[in-house]
N, CA, C and O of each residue as an XYZ file, in Angstrom:
460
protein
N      64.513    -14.242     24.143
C      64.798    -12.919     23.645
C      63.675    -11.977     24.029
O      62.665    -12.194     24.699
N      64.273    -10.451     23.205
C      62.850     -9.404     23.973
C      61.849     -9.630     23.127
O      61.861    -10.274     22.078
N      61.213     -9.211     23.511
C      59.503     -9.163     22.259
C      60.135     -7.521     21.648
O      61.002     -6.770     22.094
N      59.149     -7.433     20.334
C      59.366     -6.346     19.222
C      59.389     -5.208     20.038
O      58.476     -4.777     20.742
N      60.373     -4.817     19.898
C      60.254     -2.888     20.697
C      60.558     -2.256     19.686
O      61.700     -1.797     19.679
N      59.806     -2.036     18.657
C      59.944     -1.453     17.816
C      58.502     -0.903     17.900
O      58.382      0.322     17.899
N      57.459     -1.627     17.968
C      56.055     -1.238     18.117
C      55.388     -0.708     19.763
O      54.234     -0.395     20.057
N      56.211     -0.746     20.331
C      55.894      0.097     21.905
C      56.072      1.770     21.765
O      56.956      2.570     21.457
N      54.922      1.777     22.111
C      54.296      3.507     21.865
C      54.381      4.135     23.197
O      53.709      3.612     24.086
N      55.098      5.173     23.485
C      54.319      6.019     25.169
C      54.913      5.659     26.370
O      54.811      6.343     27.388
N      55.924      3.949     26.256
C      56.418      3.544     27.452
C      57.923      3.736     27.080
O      58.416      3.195     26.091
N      58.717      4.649     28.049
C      60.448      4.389     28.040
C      61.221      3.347     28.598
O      62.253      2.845     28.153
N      60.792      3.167     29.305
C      61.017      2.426     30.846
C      59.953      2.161     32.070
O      59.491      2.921     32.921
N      59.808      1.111     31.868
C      59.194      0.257     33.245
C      59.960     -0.593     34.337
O      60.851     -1.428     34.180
N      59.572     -0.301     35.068
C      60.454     -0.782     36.109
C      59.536     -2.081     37.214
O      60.026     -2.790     38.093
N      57.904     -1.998     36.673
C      57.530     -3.327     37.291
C      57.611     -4.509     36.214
O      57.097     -4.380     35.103
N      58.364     -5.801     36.656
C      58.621     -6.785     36.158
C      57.554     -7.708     35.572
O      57.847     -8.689     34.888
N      56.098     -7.292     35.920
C      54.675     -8.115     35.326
C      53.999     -7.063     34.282
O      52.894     -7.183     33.755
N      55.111     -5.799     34.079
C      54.102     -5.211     32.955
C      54.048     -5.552     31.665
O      55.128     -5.815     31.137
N      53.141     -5.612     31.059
C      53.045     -6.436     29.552
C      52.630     -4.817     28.538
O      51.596     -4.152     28.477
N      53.809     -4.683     27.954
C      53.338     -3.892     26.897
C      52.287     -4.024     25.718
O      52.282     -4.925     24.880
N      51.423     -2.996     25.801
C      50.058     -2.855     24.554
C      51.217     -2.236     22.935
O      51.863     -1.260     22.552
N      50.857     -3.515     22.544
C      51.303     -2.624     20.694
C      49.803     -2.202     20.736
O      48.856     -2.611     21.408
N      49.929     -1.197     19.738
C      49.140     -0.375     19.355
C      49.537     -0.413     17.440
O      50.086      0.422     16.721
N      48.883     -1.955     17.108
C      49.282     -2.163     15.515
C      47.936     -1.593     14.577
O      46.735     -1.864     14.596
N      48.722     -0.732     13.812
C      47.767     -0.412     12.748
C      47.335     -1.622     11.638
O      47.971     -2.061     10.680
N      45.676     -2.065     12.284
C      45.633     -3.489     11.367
C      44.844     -2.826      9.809
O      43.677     -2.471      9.643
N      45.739     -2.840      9.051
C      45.279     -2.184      7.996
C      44.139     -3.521      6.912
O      44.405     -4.712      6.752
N      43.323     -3.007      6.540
C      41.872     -3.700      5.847
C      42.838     -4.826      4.980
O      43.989     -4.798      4.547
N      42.089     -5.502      4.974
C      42.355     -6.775      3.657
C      42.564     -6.063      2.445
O      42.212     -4.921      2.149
N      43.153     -6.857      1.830
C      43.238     -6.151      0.228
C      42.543     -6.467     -0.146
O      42.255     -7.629      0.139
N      41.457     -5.541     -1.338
C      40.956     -5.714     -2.172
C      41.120     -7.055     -3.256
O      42.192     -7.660     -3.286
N      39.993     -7.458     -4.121
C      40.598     -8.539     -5.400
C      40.908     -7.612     -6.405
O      40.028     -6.751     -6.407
N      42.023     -7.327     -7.525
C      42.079     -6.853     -8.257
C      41.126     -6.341     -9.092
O      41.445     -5.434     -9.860
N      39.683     -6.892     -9.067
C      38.614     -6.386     -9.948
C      37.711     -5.048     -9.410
O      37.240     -4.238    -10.209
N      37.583     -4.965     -8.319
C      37.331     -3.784     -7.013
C      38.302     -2.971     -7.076
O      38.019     -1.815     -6.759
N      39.438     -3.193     -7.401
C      40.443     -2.008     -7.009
C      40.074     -0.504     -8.091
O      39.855     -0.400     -9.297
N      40.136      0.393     -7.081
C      40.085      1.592     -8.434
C      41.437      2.527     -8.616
O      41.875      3.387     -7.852
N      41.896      2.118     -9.750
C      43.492      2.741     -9.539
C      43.223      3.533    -10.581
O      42.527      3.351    -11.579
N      44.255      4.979     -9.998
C      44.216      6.096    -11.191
C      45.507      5.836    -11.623
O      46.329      5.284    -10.892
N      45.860      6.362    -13.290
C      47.020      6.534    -13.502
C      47.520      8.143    -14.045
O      46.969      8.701    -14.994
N      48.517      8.678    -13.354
C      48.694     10.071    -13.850
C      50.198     10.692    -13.924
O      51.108     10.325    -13.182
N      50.304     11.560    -14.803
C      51.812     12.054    -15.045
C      51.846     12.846    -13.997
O      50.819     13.378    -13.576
N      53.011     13.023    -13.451
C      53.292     14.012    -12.574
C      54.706     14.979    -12.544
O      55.760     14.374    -12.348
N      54.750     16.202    -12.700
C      55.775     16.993    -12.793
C      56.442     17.708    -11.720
O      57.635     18.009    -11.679
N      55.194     18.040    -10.520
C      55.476     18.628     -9.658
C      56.837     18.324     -8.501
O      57.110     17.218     -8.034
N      57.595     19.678     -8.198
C      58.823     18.960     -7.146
C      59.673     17.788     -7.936
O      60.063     16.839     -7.255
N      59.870     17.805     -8.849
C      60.524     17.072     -9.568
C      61.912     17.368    -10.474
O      62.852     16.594    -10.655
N      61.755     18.603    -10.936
C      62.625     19.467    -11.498
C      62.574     19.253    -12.907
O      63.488     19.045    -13.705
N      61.235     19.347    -13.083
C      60.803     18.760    -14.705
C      60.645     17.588    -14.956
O      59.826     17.207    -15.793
N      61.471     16.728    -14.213
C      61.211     15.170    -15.045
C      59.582     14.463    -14.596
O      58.739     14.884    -13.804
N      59.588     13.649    -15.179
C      58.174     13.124    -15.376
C      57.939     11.929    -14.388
O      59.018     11.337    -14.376
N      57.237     11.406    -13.714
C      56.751     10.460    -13.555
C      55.317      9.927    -13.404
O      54.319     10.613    -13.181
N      55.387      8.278    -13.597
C      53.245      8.090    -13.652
C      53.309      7.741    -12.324
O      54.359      7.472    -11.742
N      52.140      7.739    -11.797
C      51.571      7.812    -10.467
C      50.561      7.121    -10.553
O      49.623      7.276    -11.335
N      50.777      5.888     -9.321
C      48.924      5.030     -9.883
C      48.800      4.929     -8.236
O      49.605      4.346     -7.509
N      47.685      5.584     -7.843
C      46.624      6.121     -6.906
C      45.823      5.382     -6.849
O      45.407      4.732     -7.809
N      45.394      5.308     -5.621
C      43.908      4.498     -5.442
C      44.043      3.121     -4.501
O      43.127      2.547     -3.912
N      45.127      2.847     -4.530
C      45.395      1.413     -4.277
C      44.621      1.160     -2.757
O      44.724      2.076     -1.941
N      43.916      0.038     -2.403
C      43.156     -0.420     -1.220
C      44.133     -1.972     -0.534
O      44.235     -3.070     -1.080
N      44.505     -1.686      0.305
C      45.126     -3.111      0.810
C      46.639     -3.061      1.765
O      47.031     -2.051      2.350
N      47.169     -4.057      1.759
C      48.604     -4.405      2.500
C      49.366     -3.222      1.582
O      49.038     -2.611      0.566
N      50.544     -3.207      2.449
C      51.812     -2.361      1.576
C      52.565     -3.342      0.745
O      53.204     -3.336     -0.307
N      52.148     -4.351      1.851
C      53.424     -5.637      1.302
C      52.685     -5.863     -0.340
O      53.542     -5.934     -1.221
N      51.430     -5.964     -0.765
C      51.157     -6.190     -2.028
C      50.818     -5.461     -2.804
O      50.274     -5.785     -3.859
N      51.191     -3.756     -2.270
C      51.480     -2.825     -3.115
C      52.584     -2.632     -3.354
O      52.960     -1.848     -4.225
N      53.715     -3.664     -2.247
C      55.020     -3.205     -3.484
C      55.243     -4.122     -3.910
O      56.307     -4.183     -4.527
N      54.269     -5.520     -3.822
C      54.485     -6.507     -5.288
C      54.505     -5.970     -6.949
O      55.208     -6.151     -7.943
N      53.092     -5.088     -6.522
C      52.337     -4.333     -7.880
C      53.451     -4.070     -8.570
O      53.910     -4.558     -9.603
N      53.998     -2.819     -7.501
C      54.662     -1.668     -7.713
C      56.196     -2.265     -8.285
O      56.903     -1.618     -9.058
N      56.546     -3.595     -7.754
C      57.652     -4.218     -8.227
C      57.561     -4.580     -9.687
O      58.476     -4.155    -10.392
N      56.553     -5.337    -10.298
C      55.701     -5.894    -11.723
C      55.946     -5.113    -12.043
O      57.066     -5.108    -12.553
N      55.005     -3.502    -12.043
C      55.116     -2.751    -13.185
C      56.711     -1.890    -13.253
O      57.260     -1.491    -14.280
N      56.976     -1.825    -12.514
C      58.963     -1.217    -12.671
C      59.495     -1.877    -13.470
O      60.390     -1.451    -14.200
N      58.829     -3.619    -13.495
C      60.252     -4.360    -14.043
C      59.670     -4.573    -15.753
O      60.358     -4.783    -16.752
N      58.284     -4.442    -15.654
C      57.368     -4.665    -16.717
C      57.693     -3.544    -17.919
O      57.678     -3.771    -19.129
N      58.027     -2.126    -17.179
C      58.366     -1.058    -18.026
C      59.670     -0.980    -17.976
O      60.118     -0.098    -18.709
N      60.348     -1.500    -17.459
C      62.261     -1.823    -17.615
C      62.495     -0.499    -16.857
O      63.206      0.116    -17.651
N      62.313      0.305    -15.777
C      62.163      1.653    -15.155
C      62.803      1.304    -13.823
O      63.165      0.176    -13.488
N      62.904      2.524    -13.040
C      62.802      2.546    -11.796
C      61.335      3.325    -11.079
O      60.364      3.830    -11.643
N      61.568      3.213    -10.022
C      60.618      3.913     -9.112
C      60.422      3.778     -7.744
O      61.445      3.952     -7.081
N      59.300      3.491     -7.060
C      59.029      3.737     -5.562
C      57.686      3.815     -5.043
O      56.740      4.537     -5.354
N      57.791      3.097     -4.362
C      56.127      3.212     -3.571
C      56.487      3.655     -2.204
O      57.441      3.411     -1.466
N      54.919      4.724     -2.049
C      55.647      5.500     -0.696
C      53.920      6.028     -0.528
O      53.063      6.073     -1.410
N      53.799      6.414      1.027
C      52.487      7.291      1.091
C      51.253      6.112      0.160
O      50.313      6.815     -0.212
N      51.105      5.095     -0.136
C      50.159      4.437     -0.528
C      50.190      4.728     -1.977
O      49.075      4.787     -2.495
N      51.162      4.916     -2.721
C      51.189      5.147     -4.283
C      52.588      4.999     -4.976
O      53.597      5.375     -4.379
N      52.658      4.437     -6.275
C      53.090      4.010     -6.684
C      53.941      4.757     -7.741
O      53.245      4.908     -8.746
N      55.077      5.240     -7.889
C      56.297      6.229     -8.579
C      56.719      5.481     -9.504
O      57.477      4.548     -9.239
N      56.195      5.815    -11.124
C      57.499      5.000    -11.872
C      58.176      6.252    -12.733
O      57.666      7.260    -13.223
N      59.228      5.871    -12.714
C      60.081      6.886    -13.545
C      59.537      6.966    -14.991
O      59.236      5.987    -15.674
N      59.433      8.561    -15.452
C      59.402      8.612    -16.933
C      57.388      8.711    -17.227
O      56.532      8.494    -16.370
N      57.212      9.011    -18.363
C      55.798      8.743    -18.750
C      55.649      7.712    -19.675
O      56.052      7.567    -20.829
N      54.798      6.838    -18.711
C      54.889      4.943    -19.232
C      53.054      5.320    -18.643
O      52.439      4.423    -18.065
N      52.571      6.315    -18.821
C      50.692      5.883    -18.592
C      50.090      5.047    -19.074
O      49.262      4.272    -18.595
N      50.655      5.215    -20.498
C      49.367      3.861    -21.480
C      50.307      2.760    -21.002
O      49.683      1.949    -20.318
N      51.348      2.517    -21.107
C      51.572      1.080    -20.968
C      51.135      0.409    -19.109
O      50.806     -0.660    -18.595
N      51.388      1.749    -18.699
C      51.032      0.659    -17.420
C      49.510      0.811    -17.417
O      49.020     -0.174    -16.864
N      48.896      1.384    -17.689
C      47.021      0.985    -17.912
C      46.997     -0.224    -18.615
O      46.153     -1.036    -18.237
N      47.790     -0.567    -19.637
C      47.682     -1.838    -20.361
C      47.920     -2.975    -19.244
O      47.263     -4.009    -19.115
N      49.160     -2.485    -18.359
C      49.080     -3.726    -17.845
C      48.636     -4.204    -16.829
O      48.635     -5.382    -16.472
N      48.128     -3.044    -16.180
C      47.021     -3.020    -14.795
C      45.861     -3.763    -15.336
O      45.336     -4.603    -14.605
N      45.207     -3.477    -17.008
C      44.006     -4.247    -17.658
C      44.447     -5.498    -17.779
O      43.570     -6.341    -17.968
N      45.589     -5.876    -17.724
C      45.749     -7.713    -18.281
C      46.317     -8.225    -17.268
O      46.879     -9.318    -17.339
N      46.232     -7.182    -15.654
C      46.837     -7.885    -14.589
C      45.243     -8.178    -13.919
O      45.235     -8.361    -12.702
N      44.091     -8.226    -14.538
C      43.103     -8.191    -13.492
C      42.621     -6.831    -13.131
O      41.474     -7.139    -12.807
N      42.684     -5.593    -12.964
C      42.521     -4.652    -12.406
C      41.604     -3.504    -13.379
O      41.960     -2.359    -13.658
N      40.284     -4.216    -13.804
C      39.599     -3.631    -14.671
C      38.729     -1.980    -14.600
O      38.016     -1.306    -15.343
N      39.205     -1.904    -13.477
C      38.256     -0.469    -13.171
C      39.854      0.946    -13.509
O      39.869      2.108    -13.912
N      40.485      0.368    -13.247
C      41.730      1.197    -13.631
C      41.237      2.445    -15.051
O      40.505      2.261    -16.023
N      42.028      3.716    -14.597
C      41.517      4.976    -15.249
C      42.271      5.946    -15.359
O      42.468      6.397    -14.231
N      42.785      6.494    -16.092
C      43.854      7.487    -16.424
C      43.104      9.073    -15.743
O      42.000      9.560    -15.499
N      44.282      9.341    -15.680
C      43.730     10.641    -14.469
C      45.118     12.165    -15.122
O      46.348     12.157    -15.075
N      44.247     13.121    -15.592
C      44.932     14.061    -16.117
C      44.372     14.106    -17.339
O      43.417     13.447    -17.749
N      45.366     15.361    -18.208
C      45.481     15.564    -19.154
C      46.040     14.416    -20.130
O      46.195     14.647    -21.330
């Protein structure tokens, strides 16, 4: 089969048969251990049309184990939400509870951010 052309940047078409395409992969840093991590937690209203959601910022690492996090605390607060842009969307204002559970998931530097 072909190799990933999903990650080929700049080339449309080649037409010599020995060219070897360069990915150009964004190797993003190791994740942090949960005790290093510094996550904010904050309400957010903006572009929303009033409704509320918490926002936890900060996150250092893979996407893939920011949307583990981000999976835990959705299902932890019985909510929906979304991780996107390196941060974490849960529906509704759930701040204290998800600081509670960022503190008993390991993630001791965690800090509420706002009013």
């Amino acid at each position: 089969m072909s190799k990933n052309k999903k990650n080929r940047k700049g080339v449309v078409y080649s037409t010599n048969p020995d060219h070897d395409y360069s990915f150009h992969e964004n190797e993003e840093d190791g994740t942090l251990p949960s005790q290093q991590q510094k996550l904010y937690v904050s309400i957010d209203r903006k572009q929303r049309k009033g409704k509320e959601v918490t926002l936890i910022e900060g996150y250092i690492g893979h996407t893939d184990d920011l949307k583990d996090l981000g999976k835990m605390l959705k299902s932890k607060c019985g909510v929906g939400g979304a991780v996107k842009d390196g941060e974490i969307m849960i529906q509704g204002n759930n701040r204290d509870k998800i600081v509670k559970l960022l503190l008993d998931a390991g993630y001791s530097q965690t800090k509420k951010k706002g009013g």
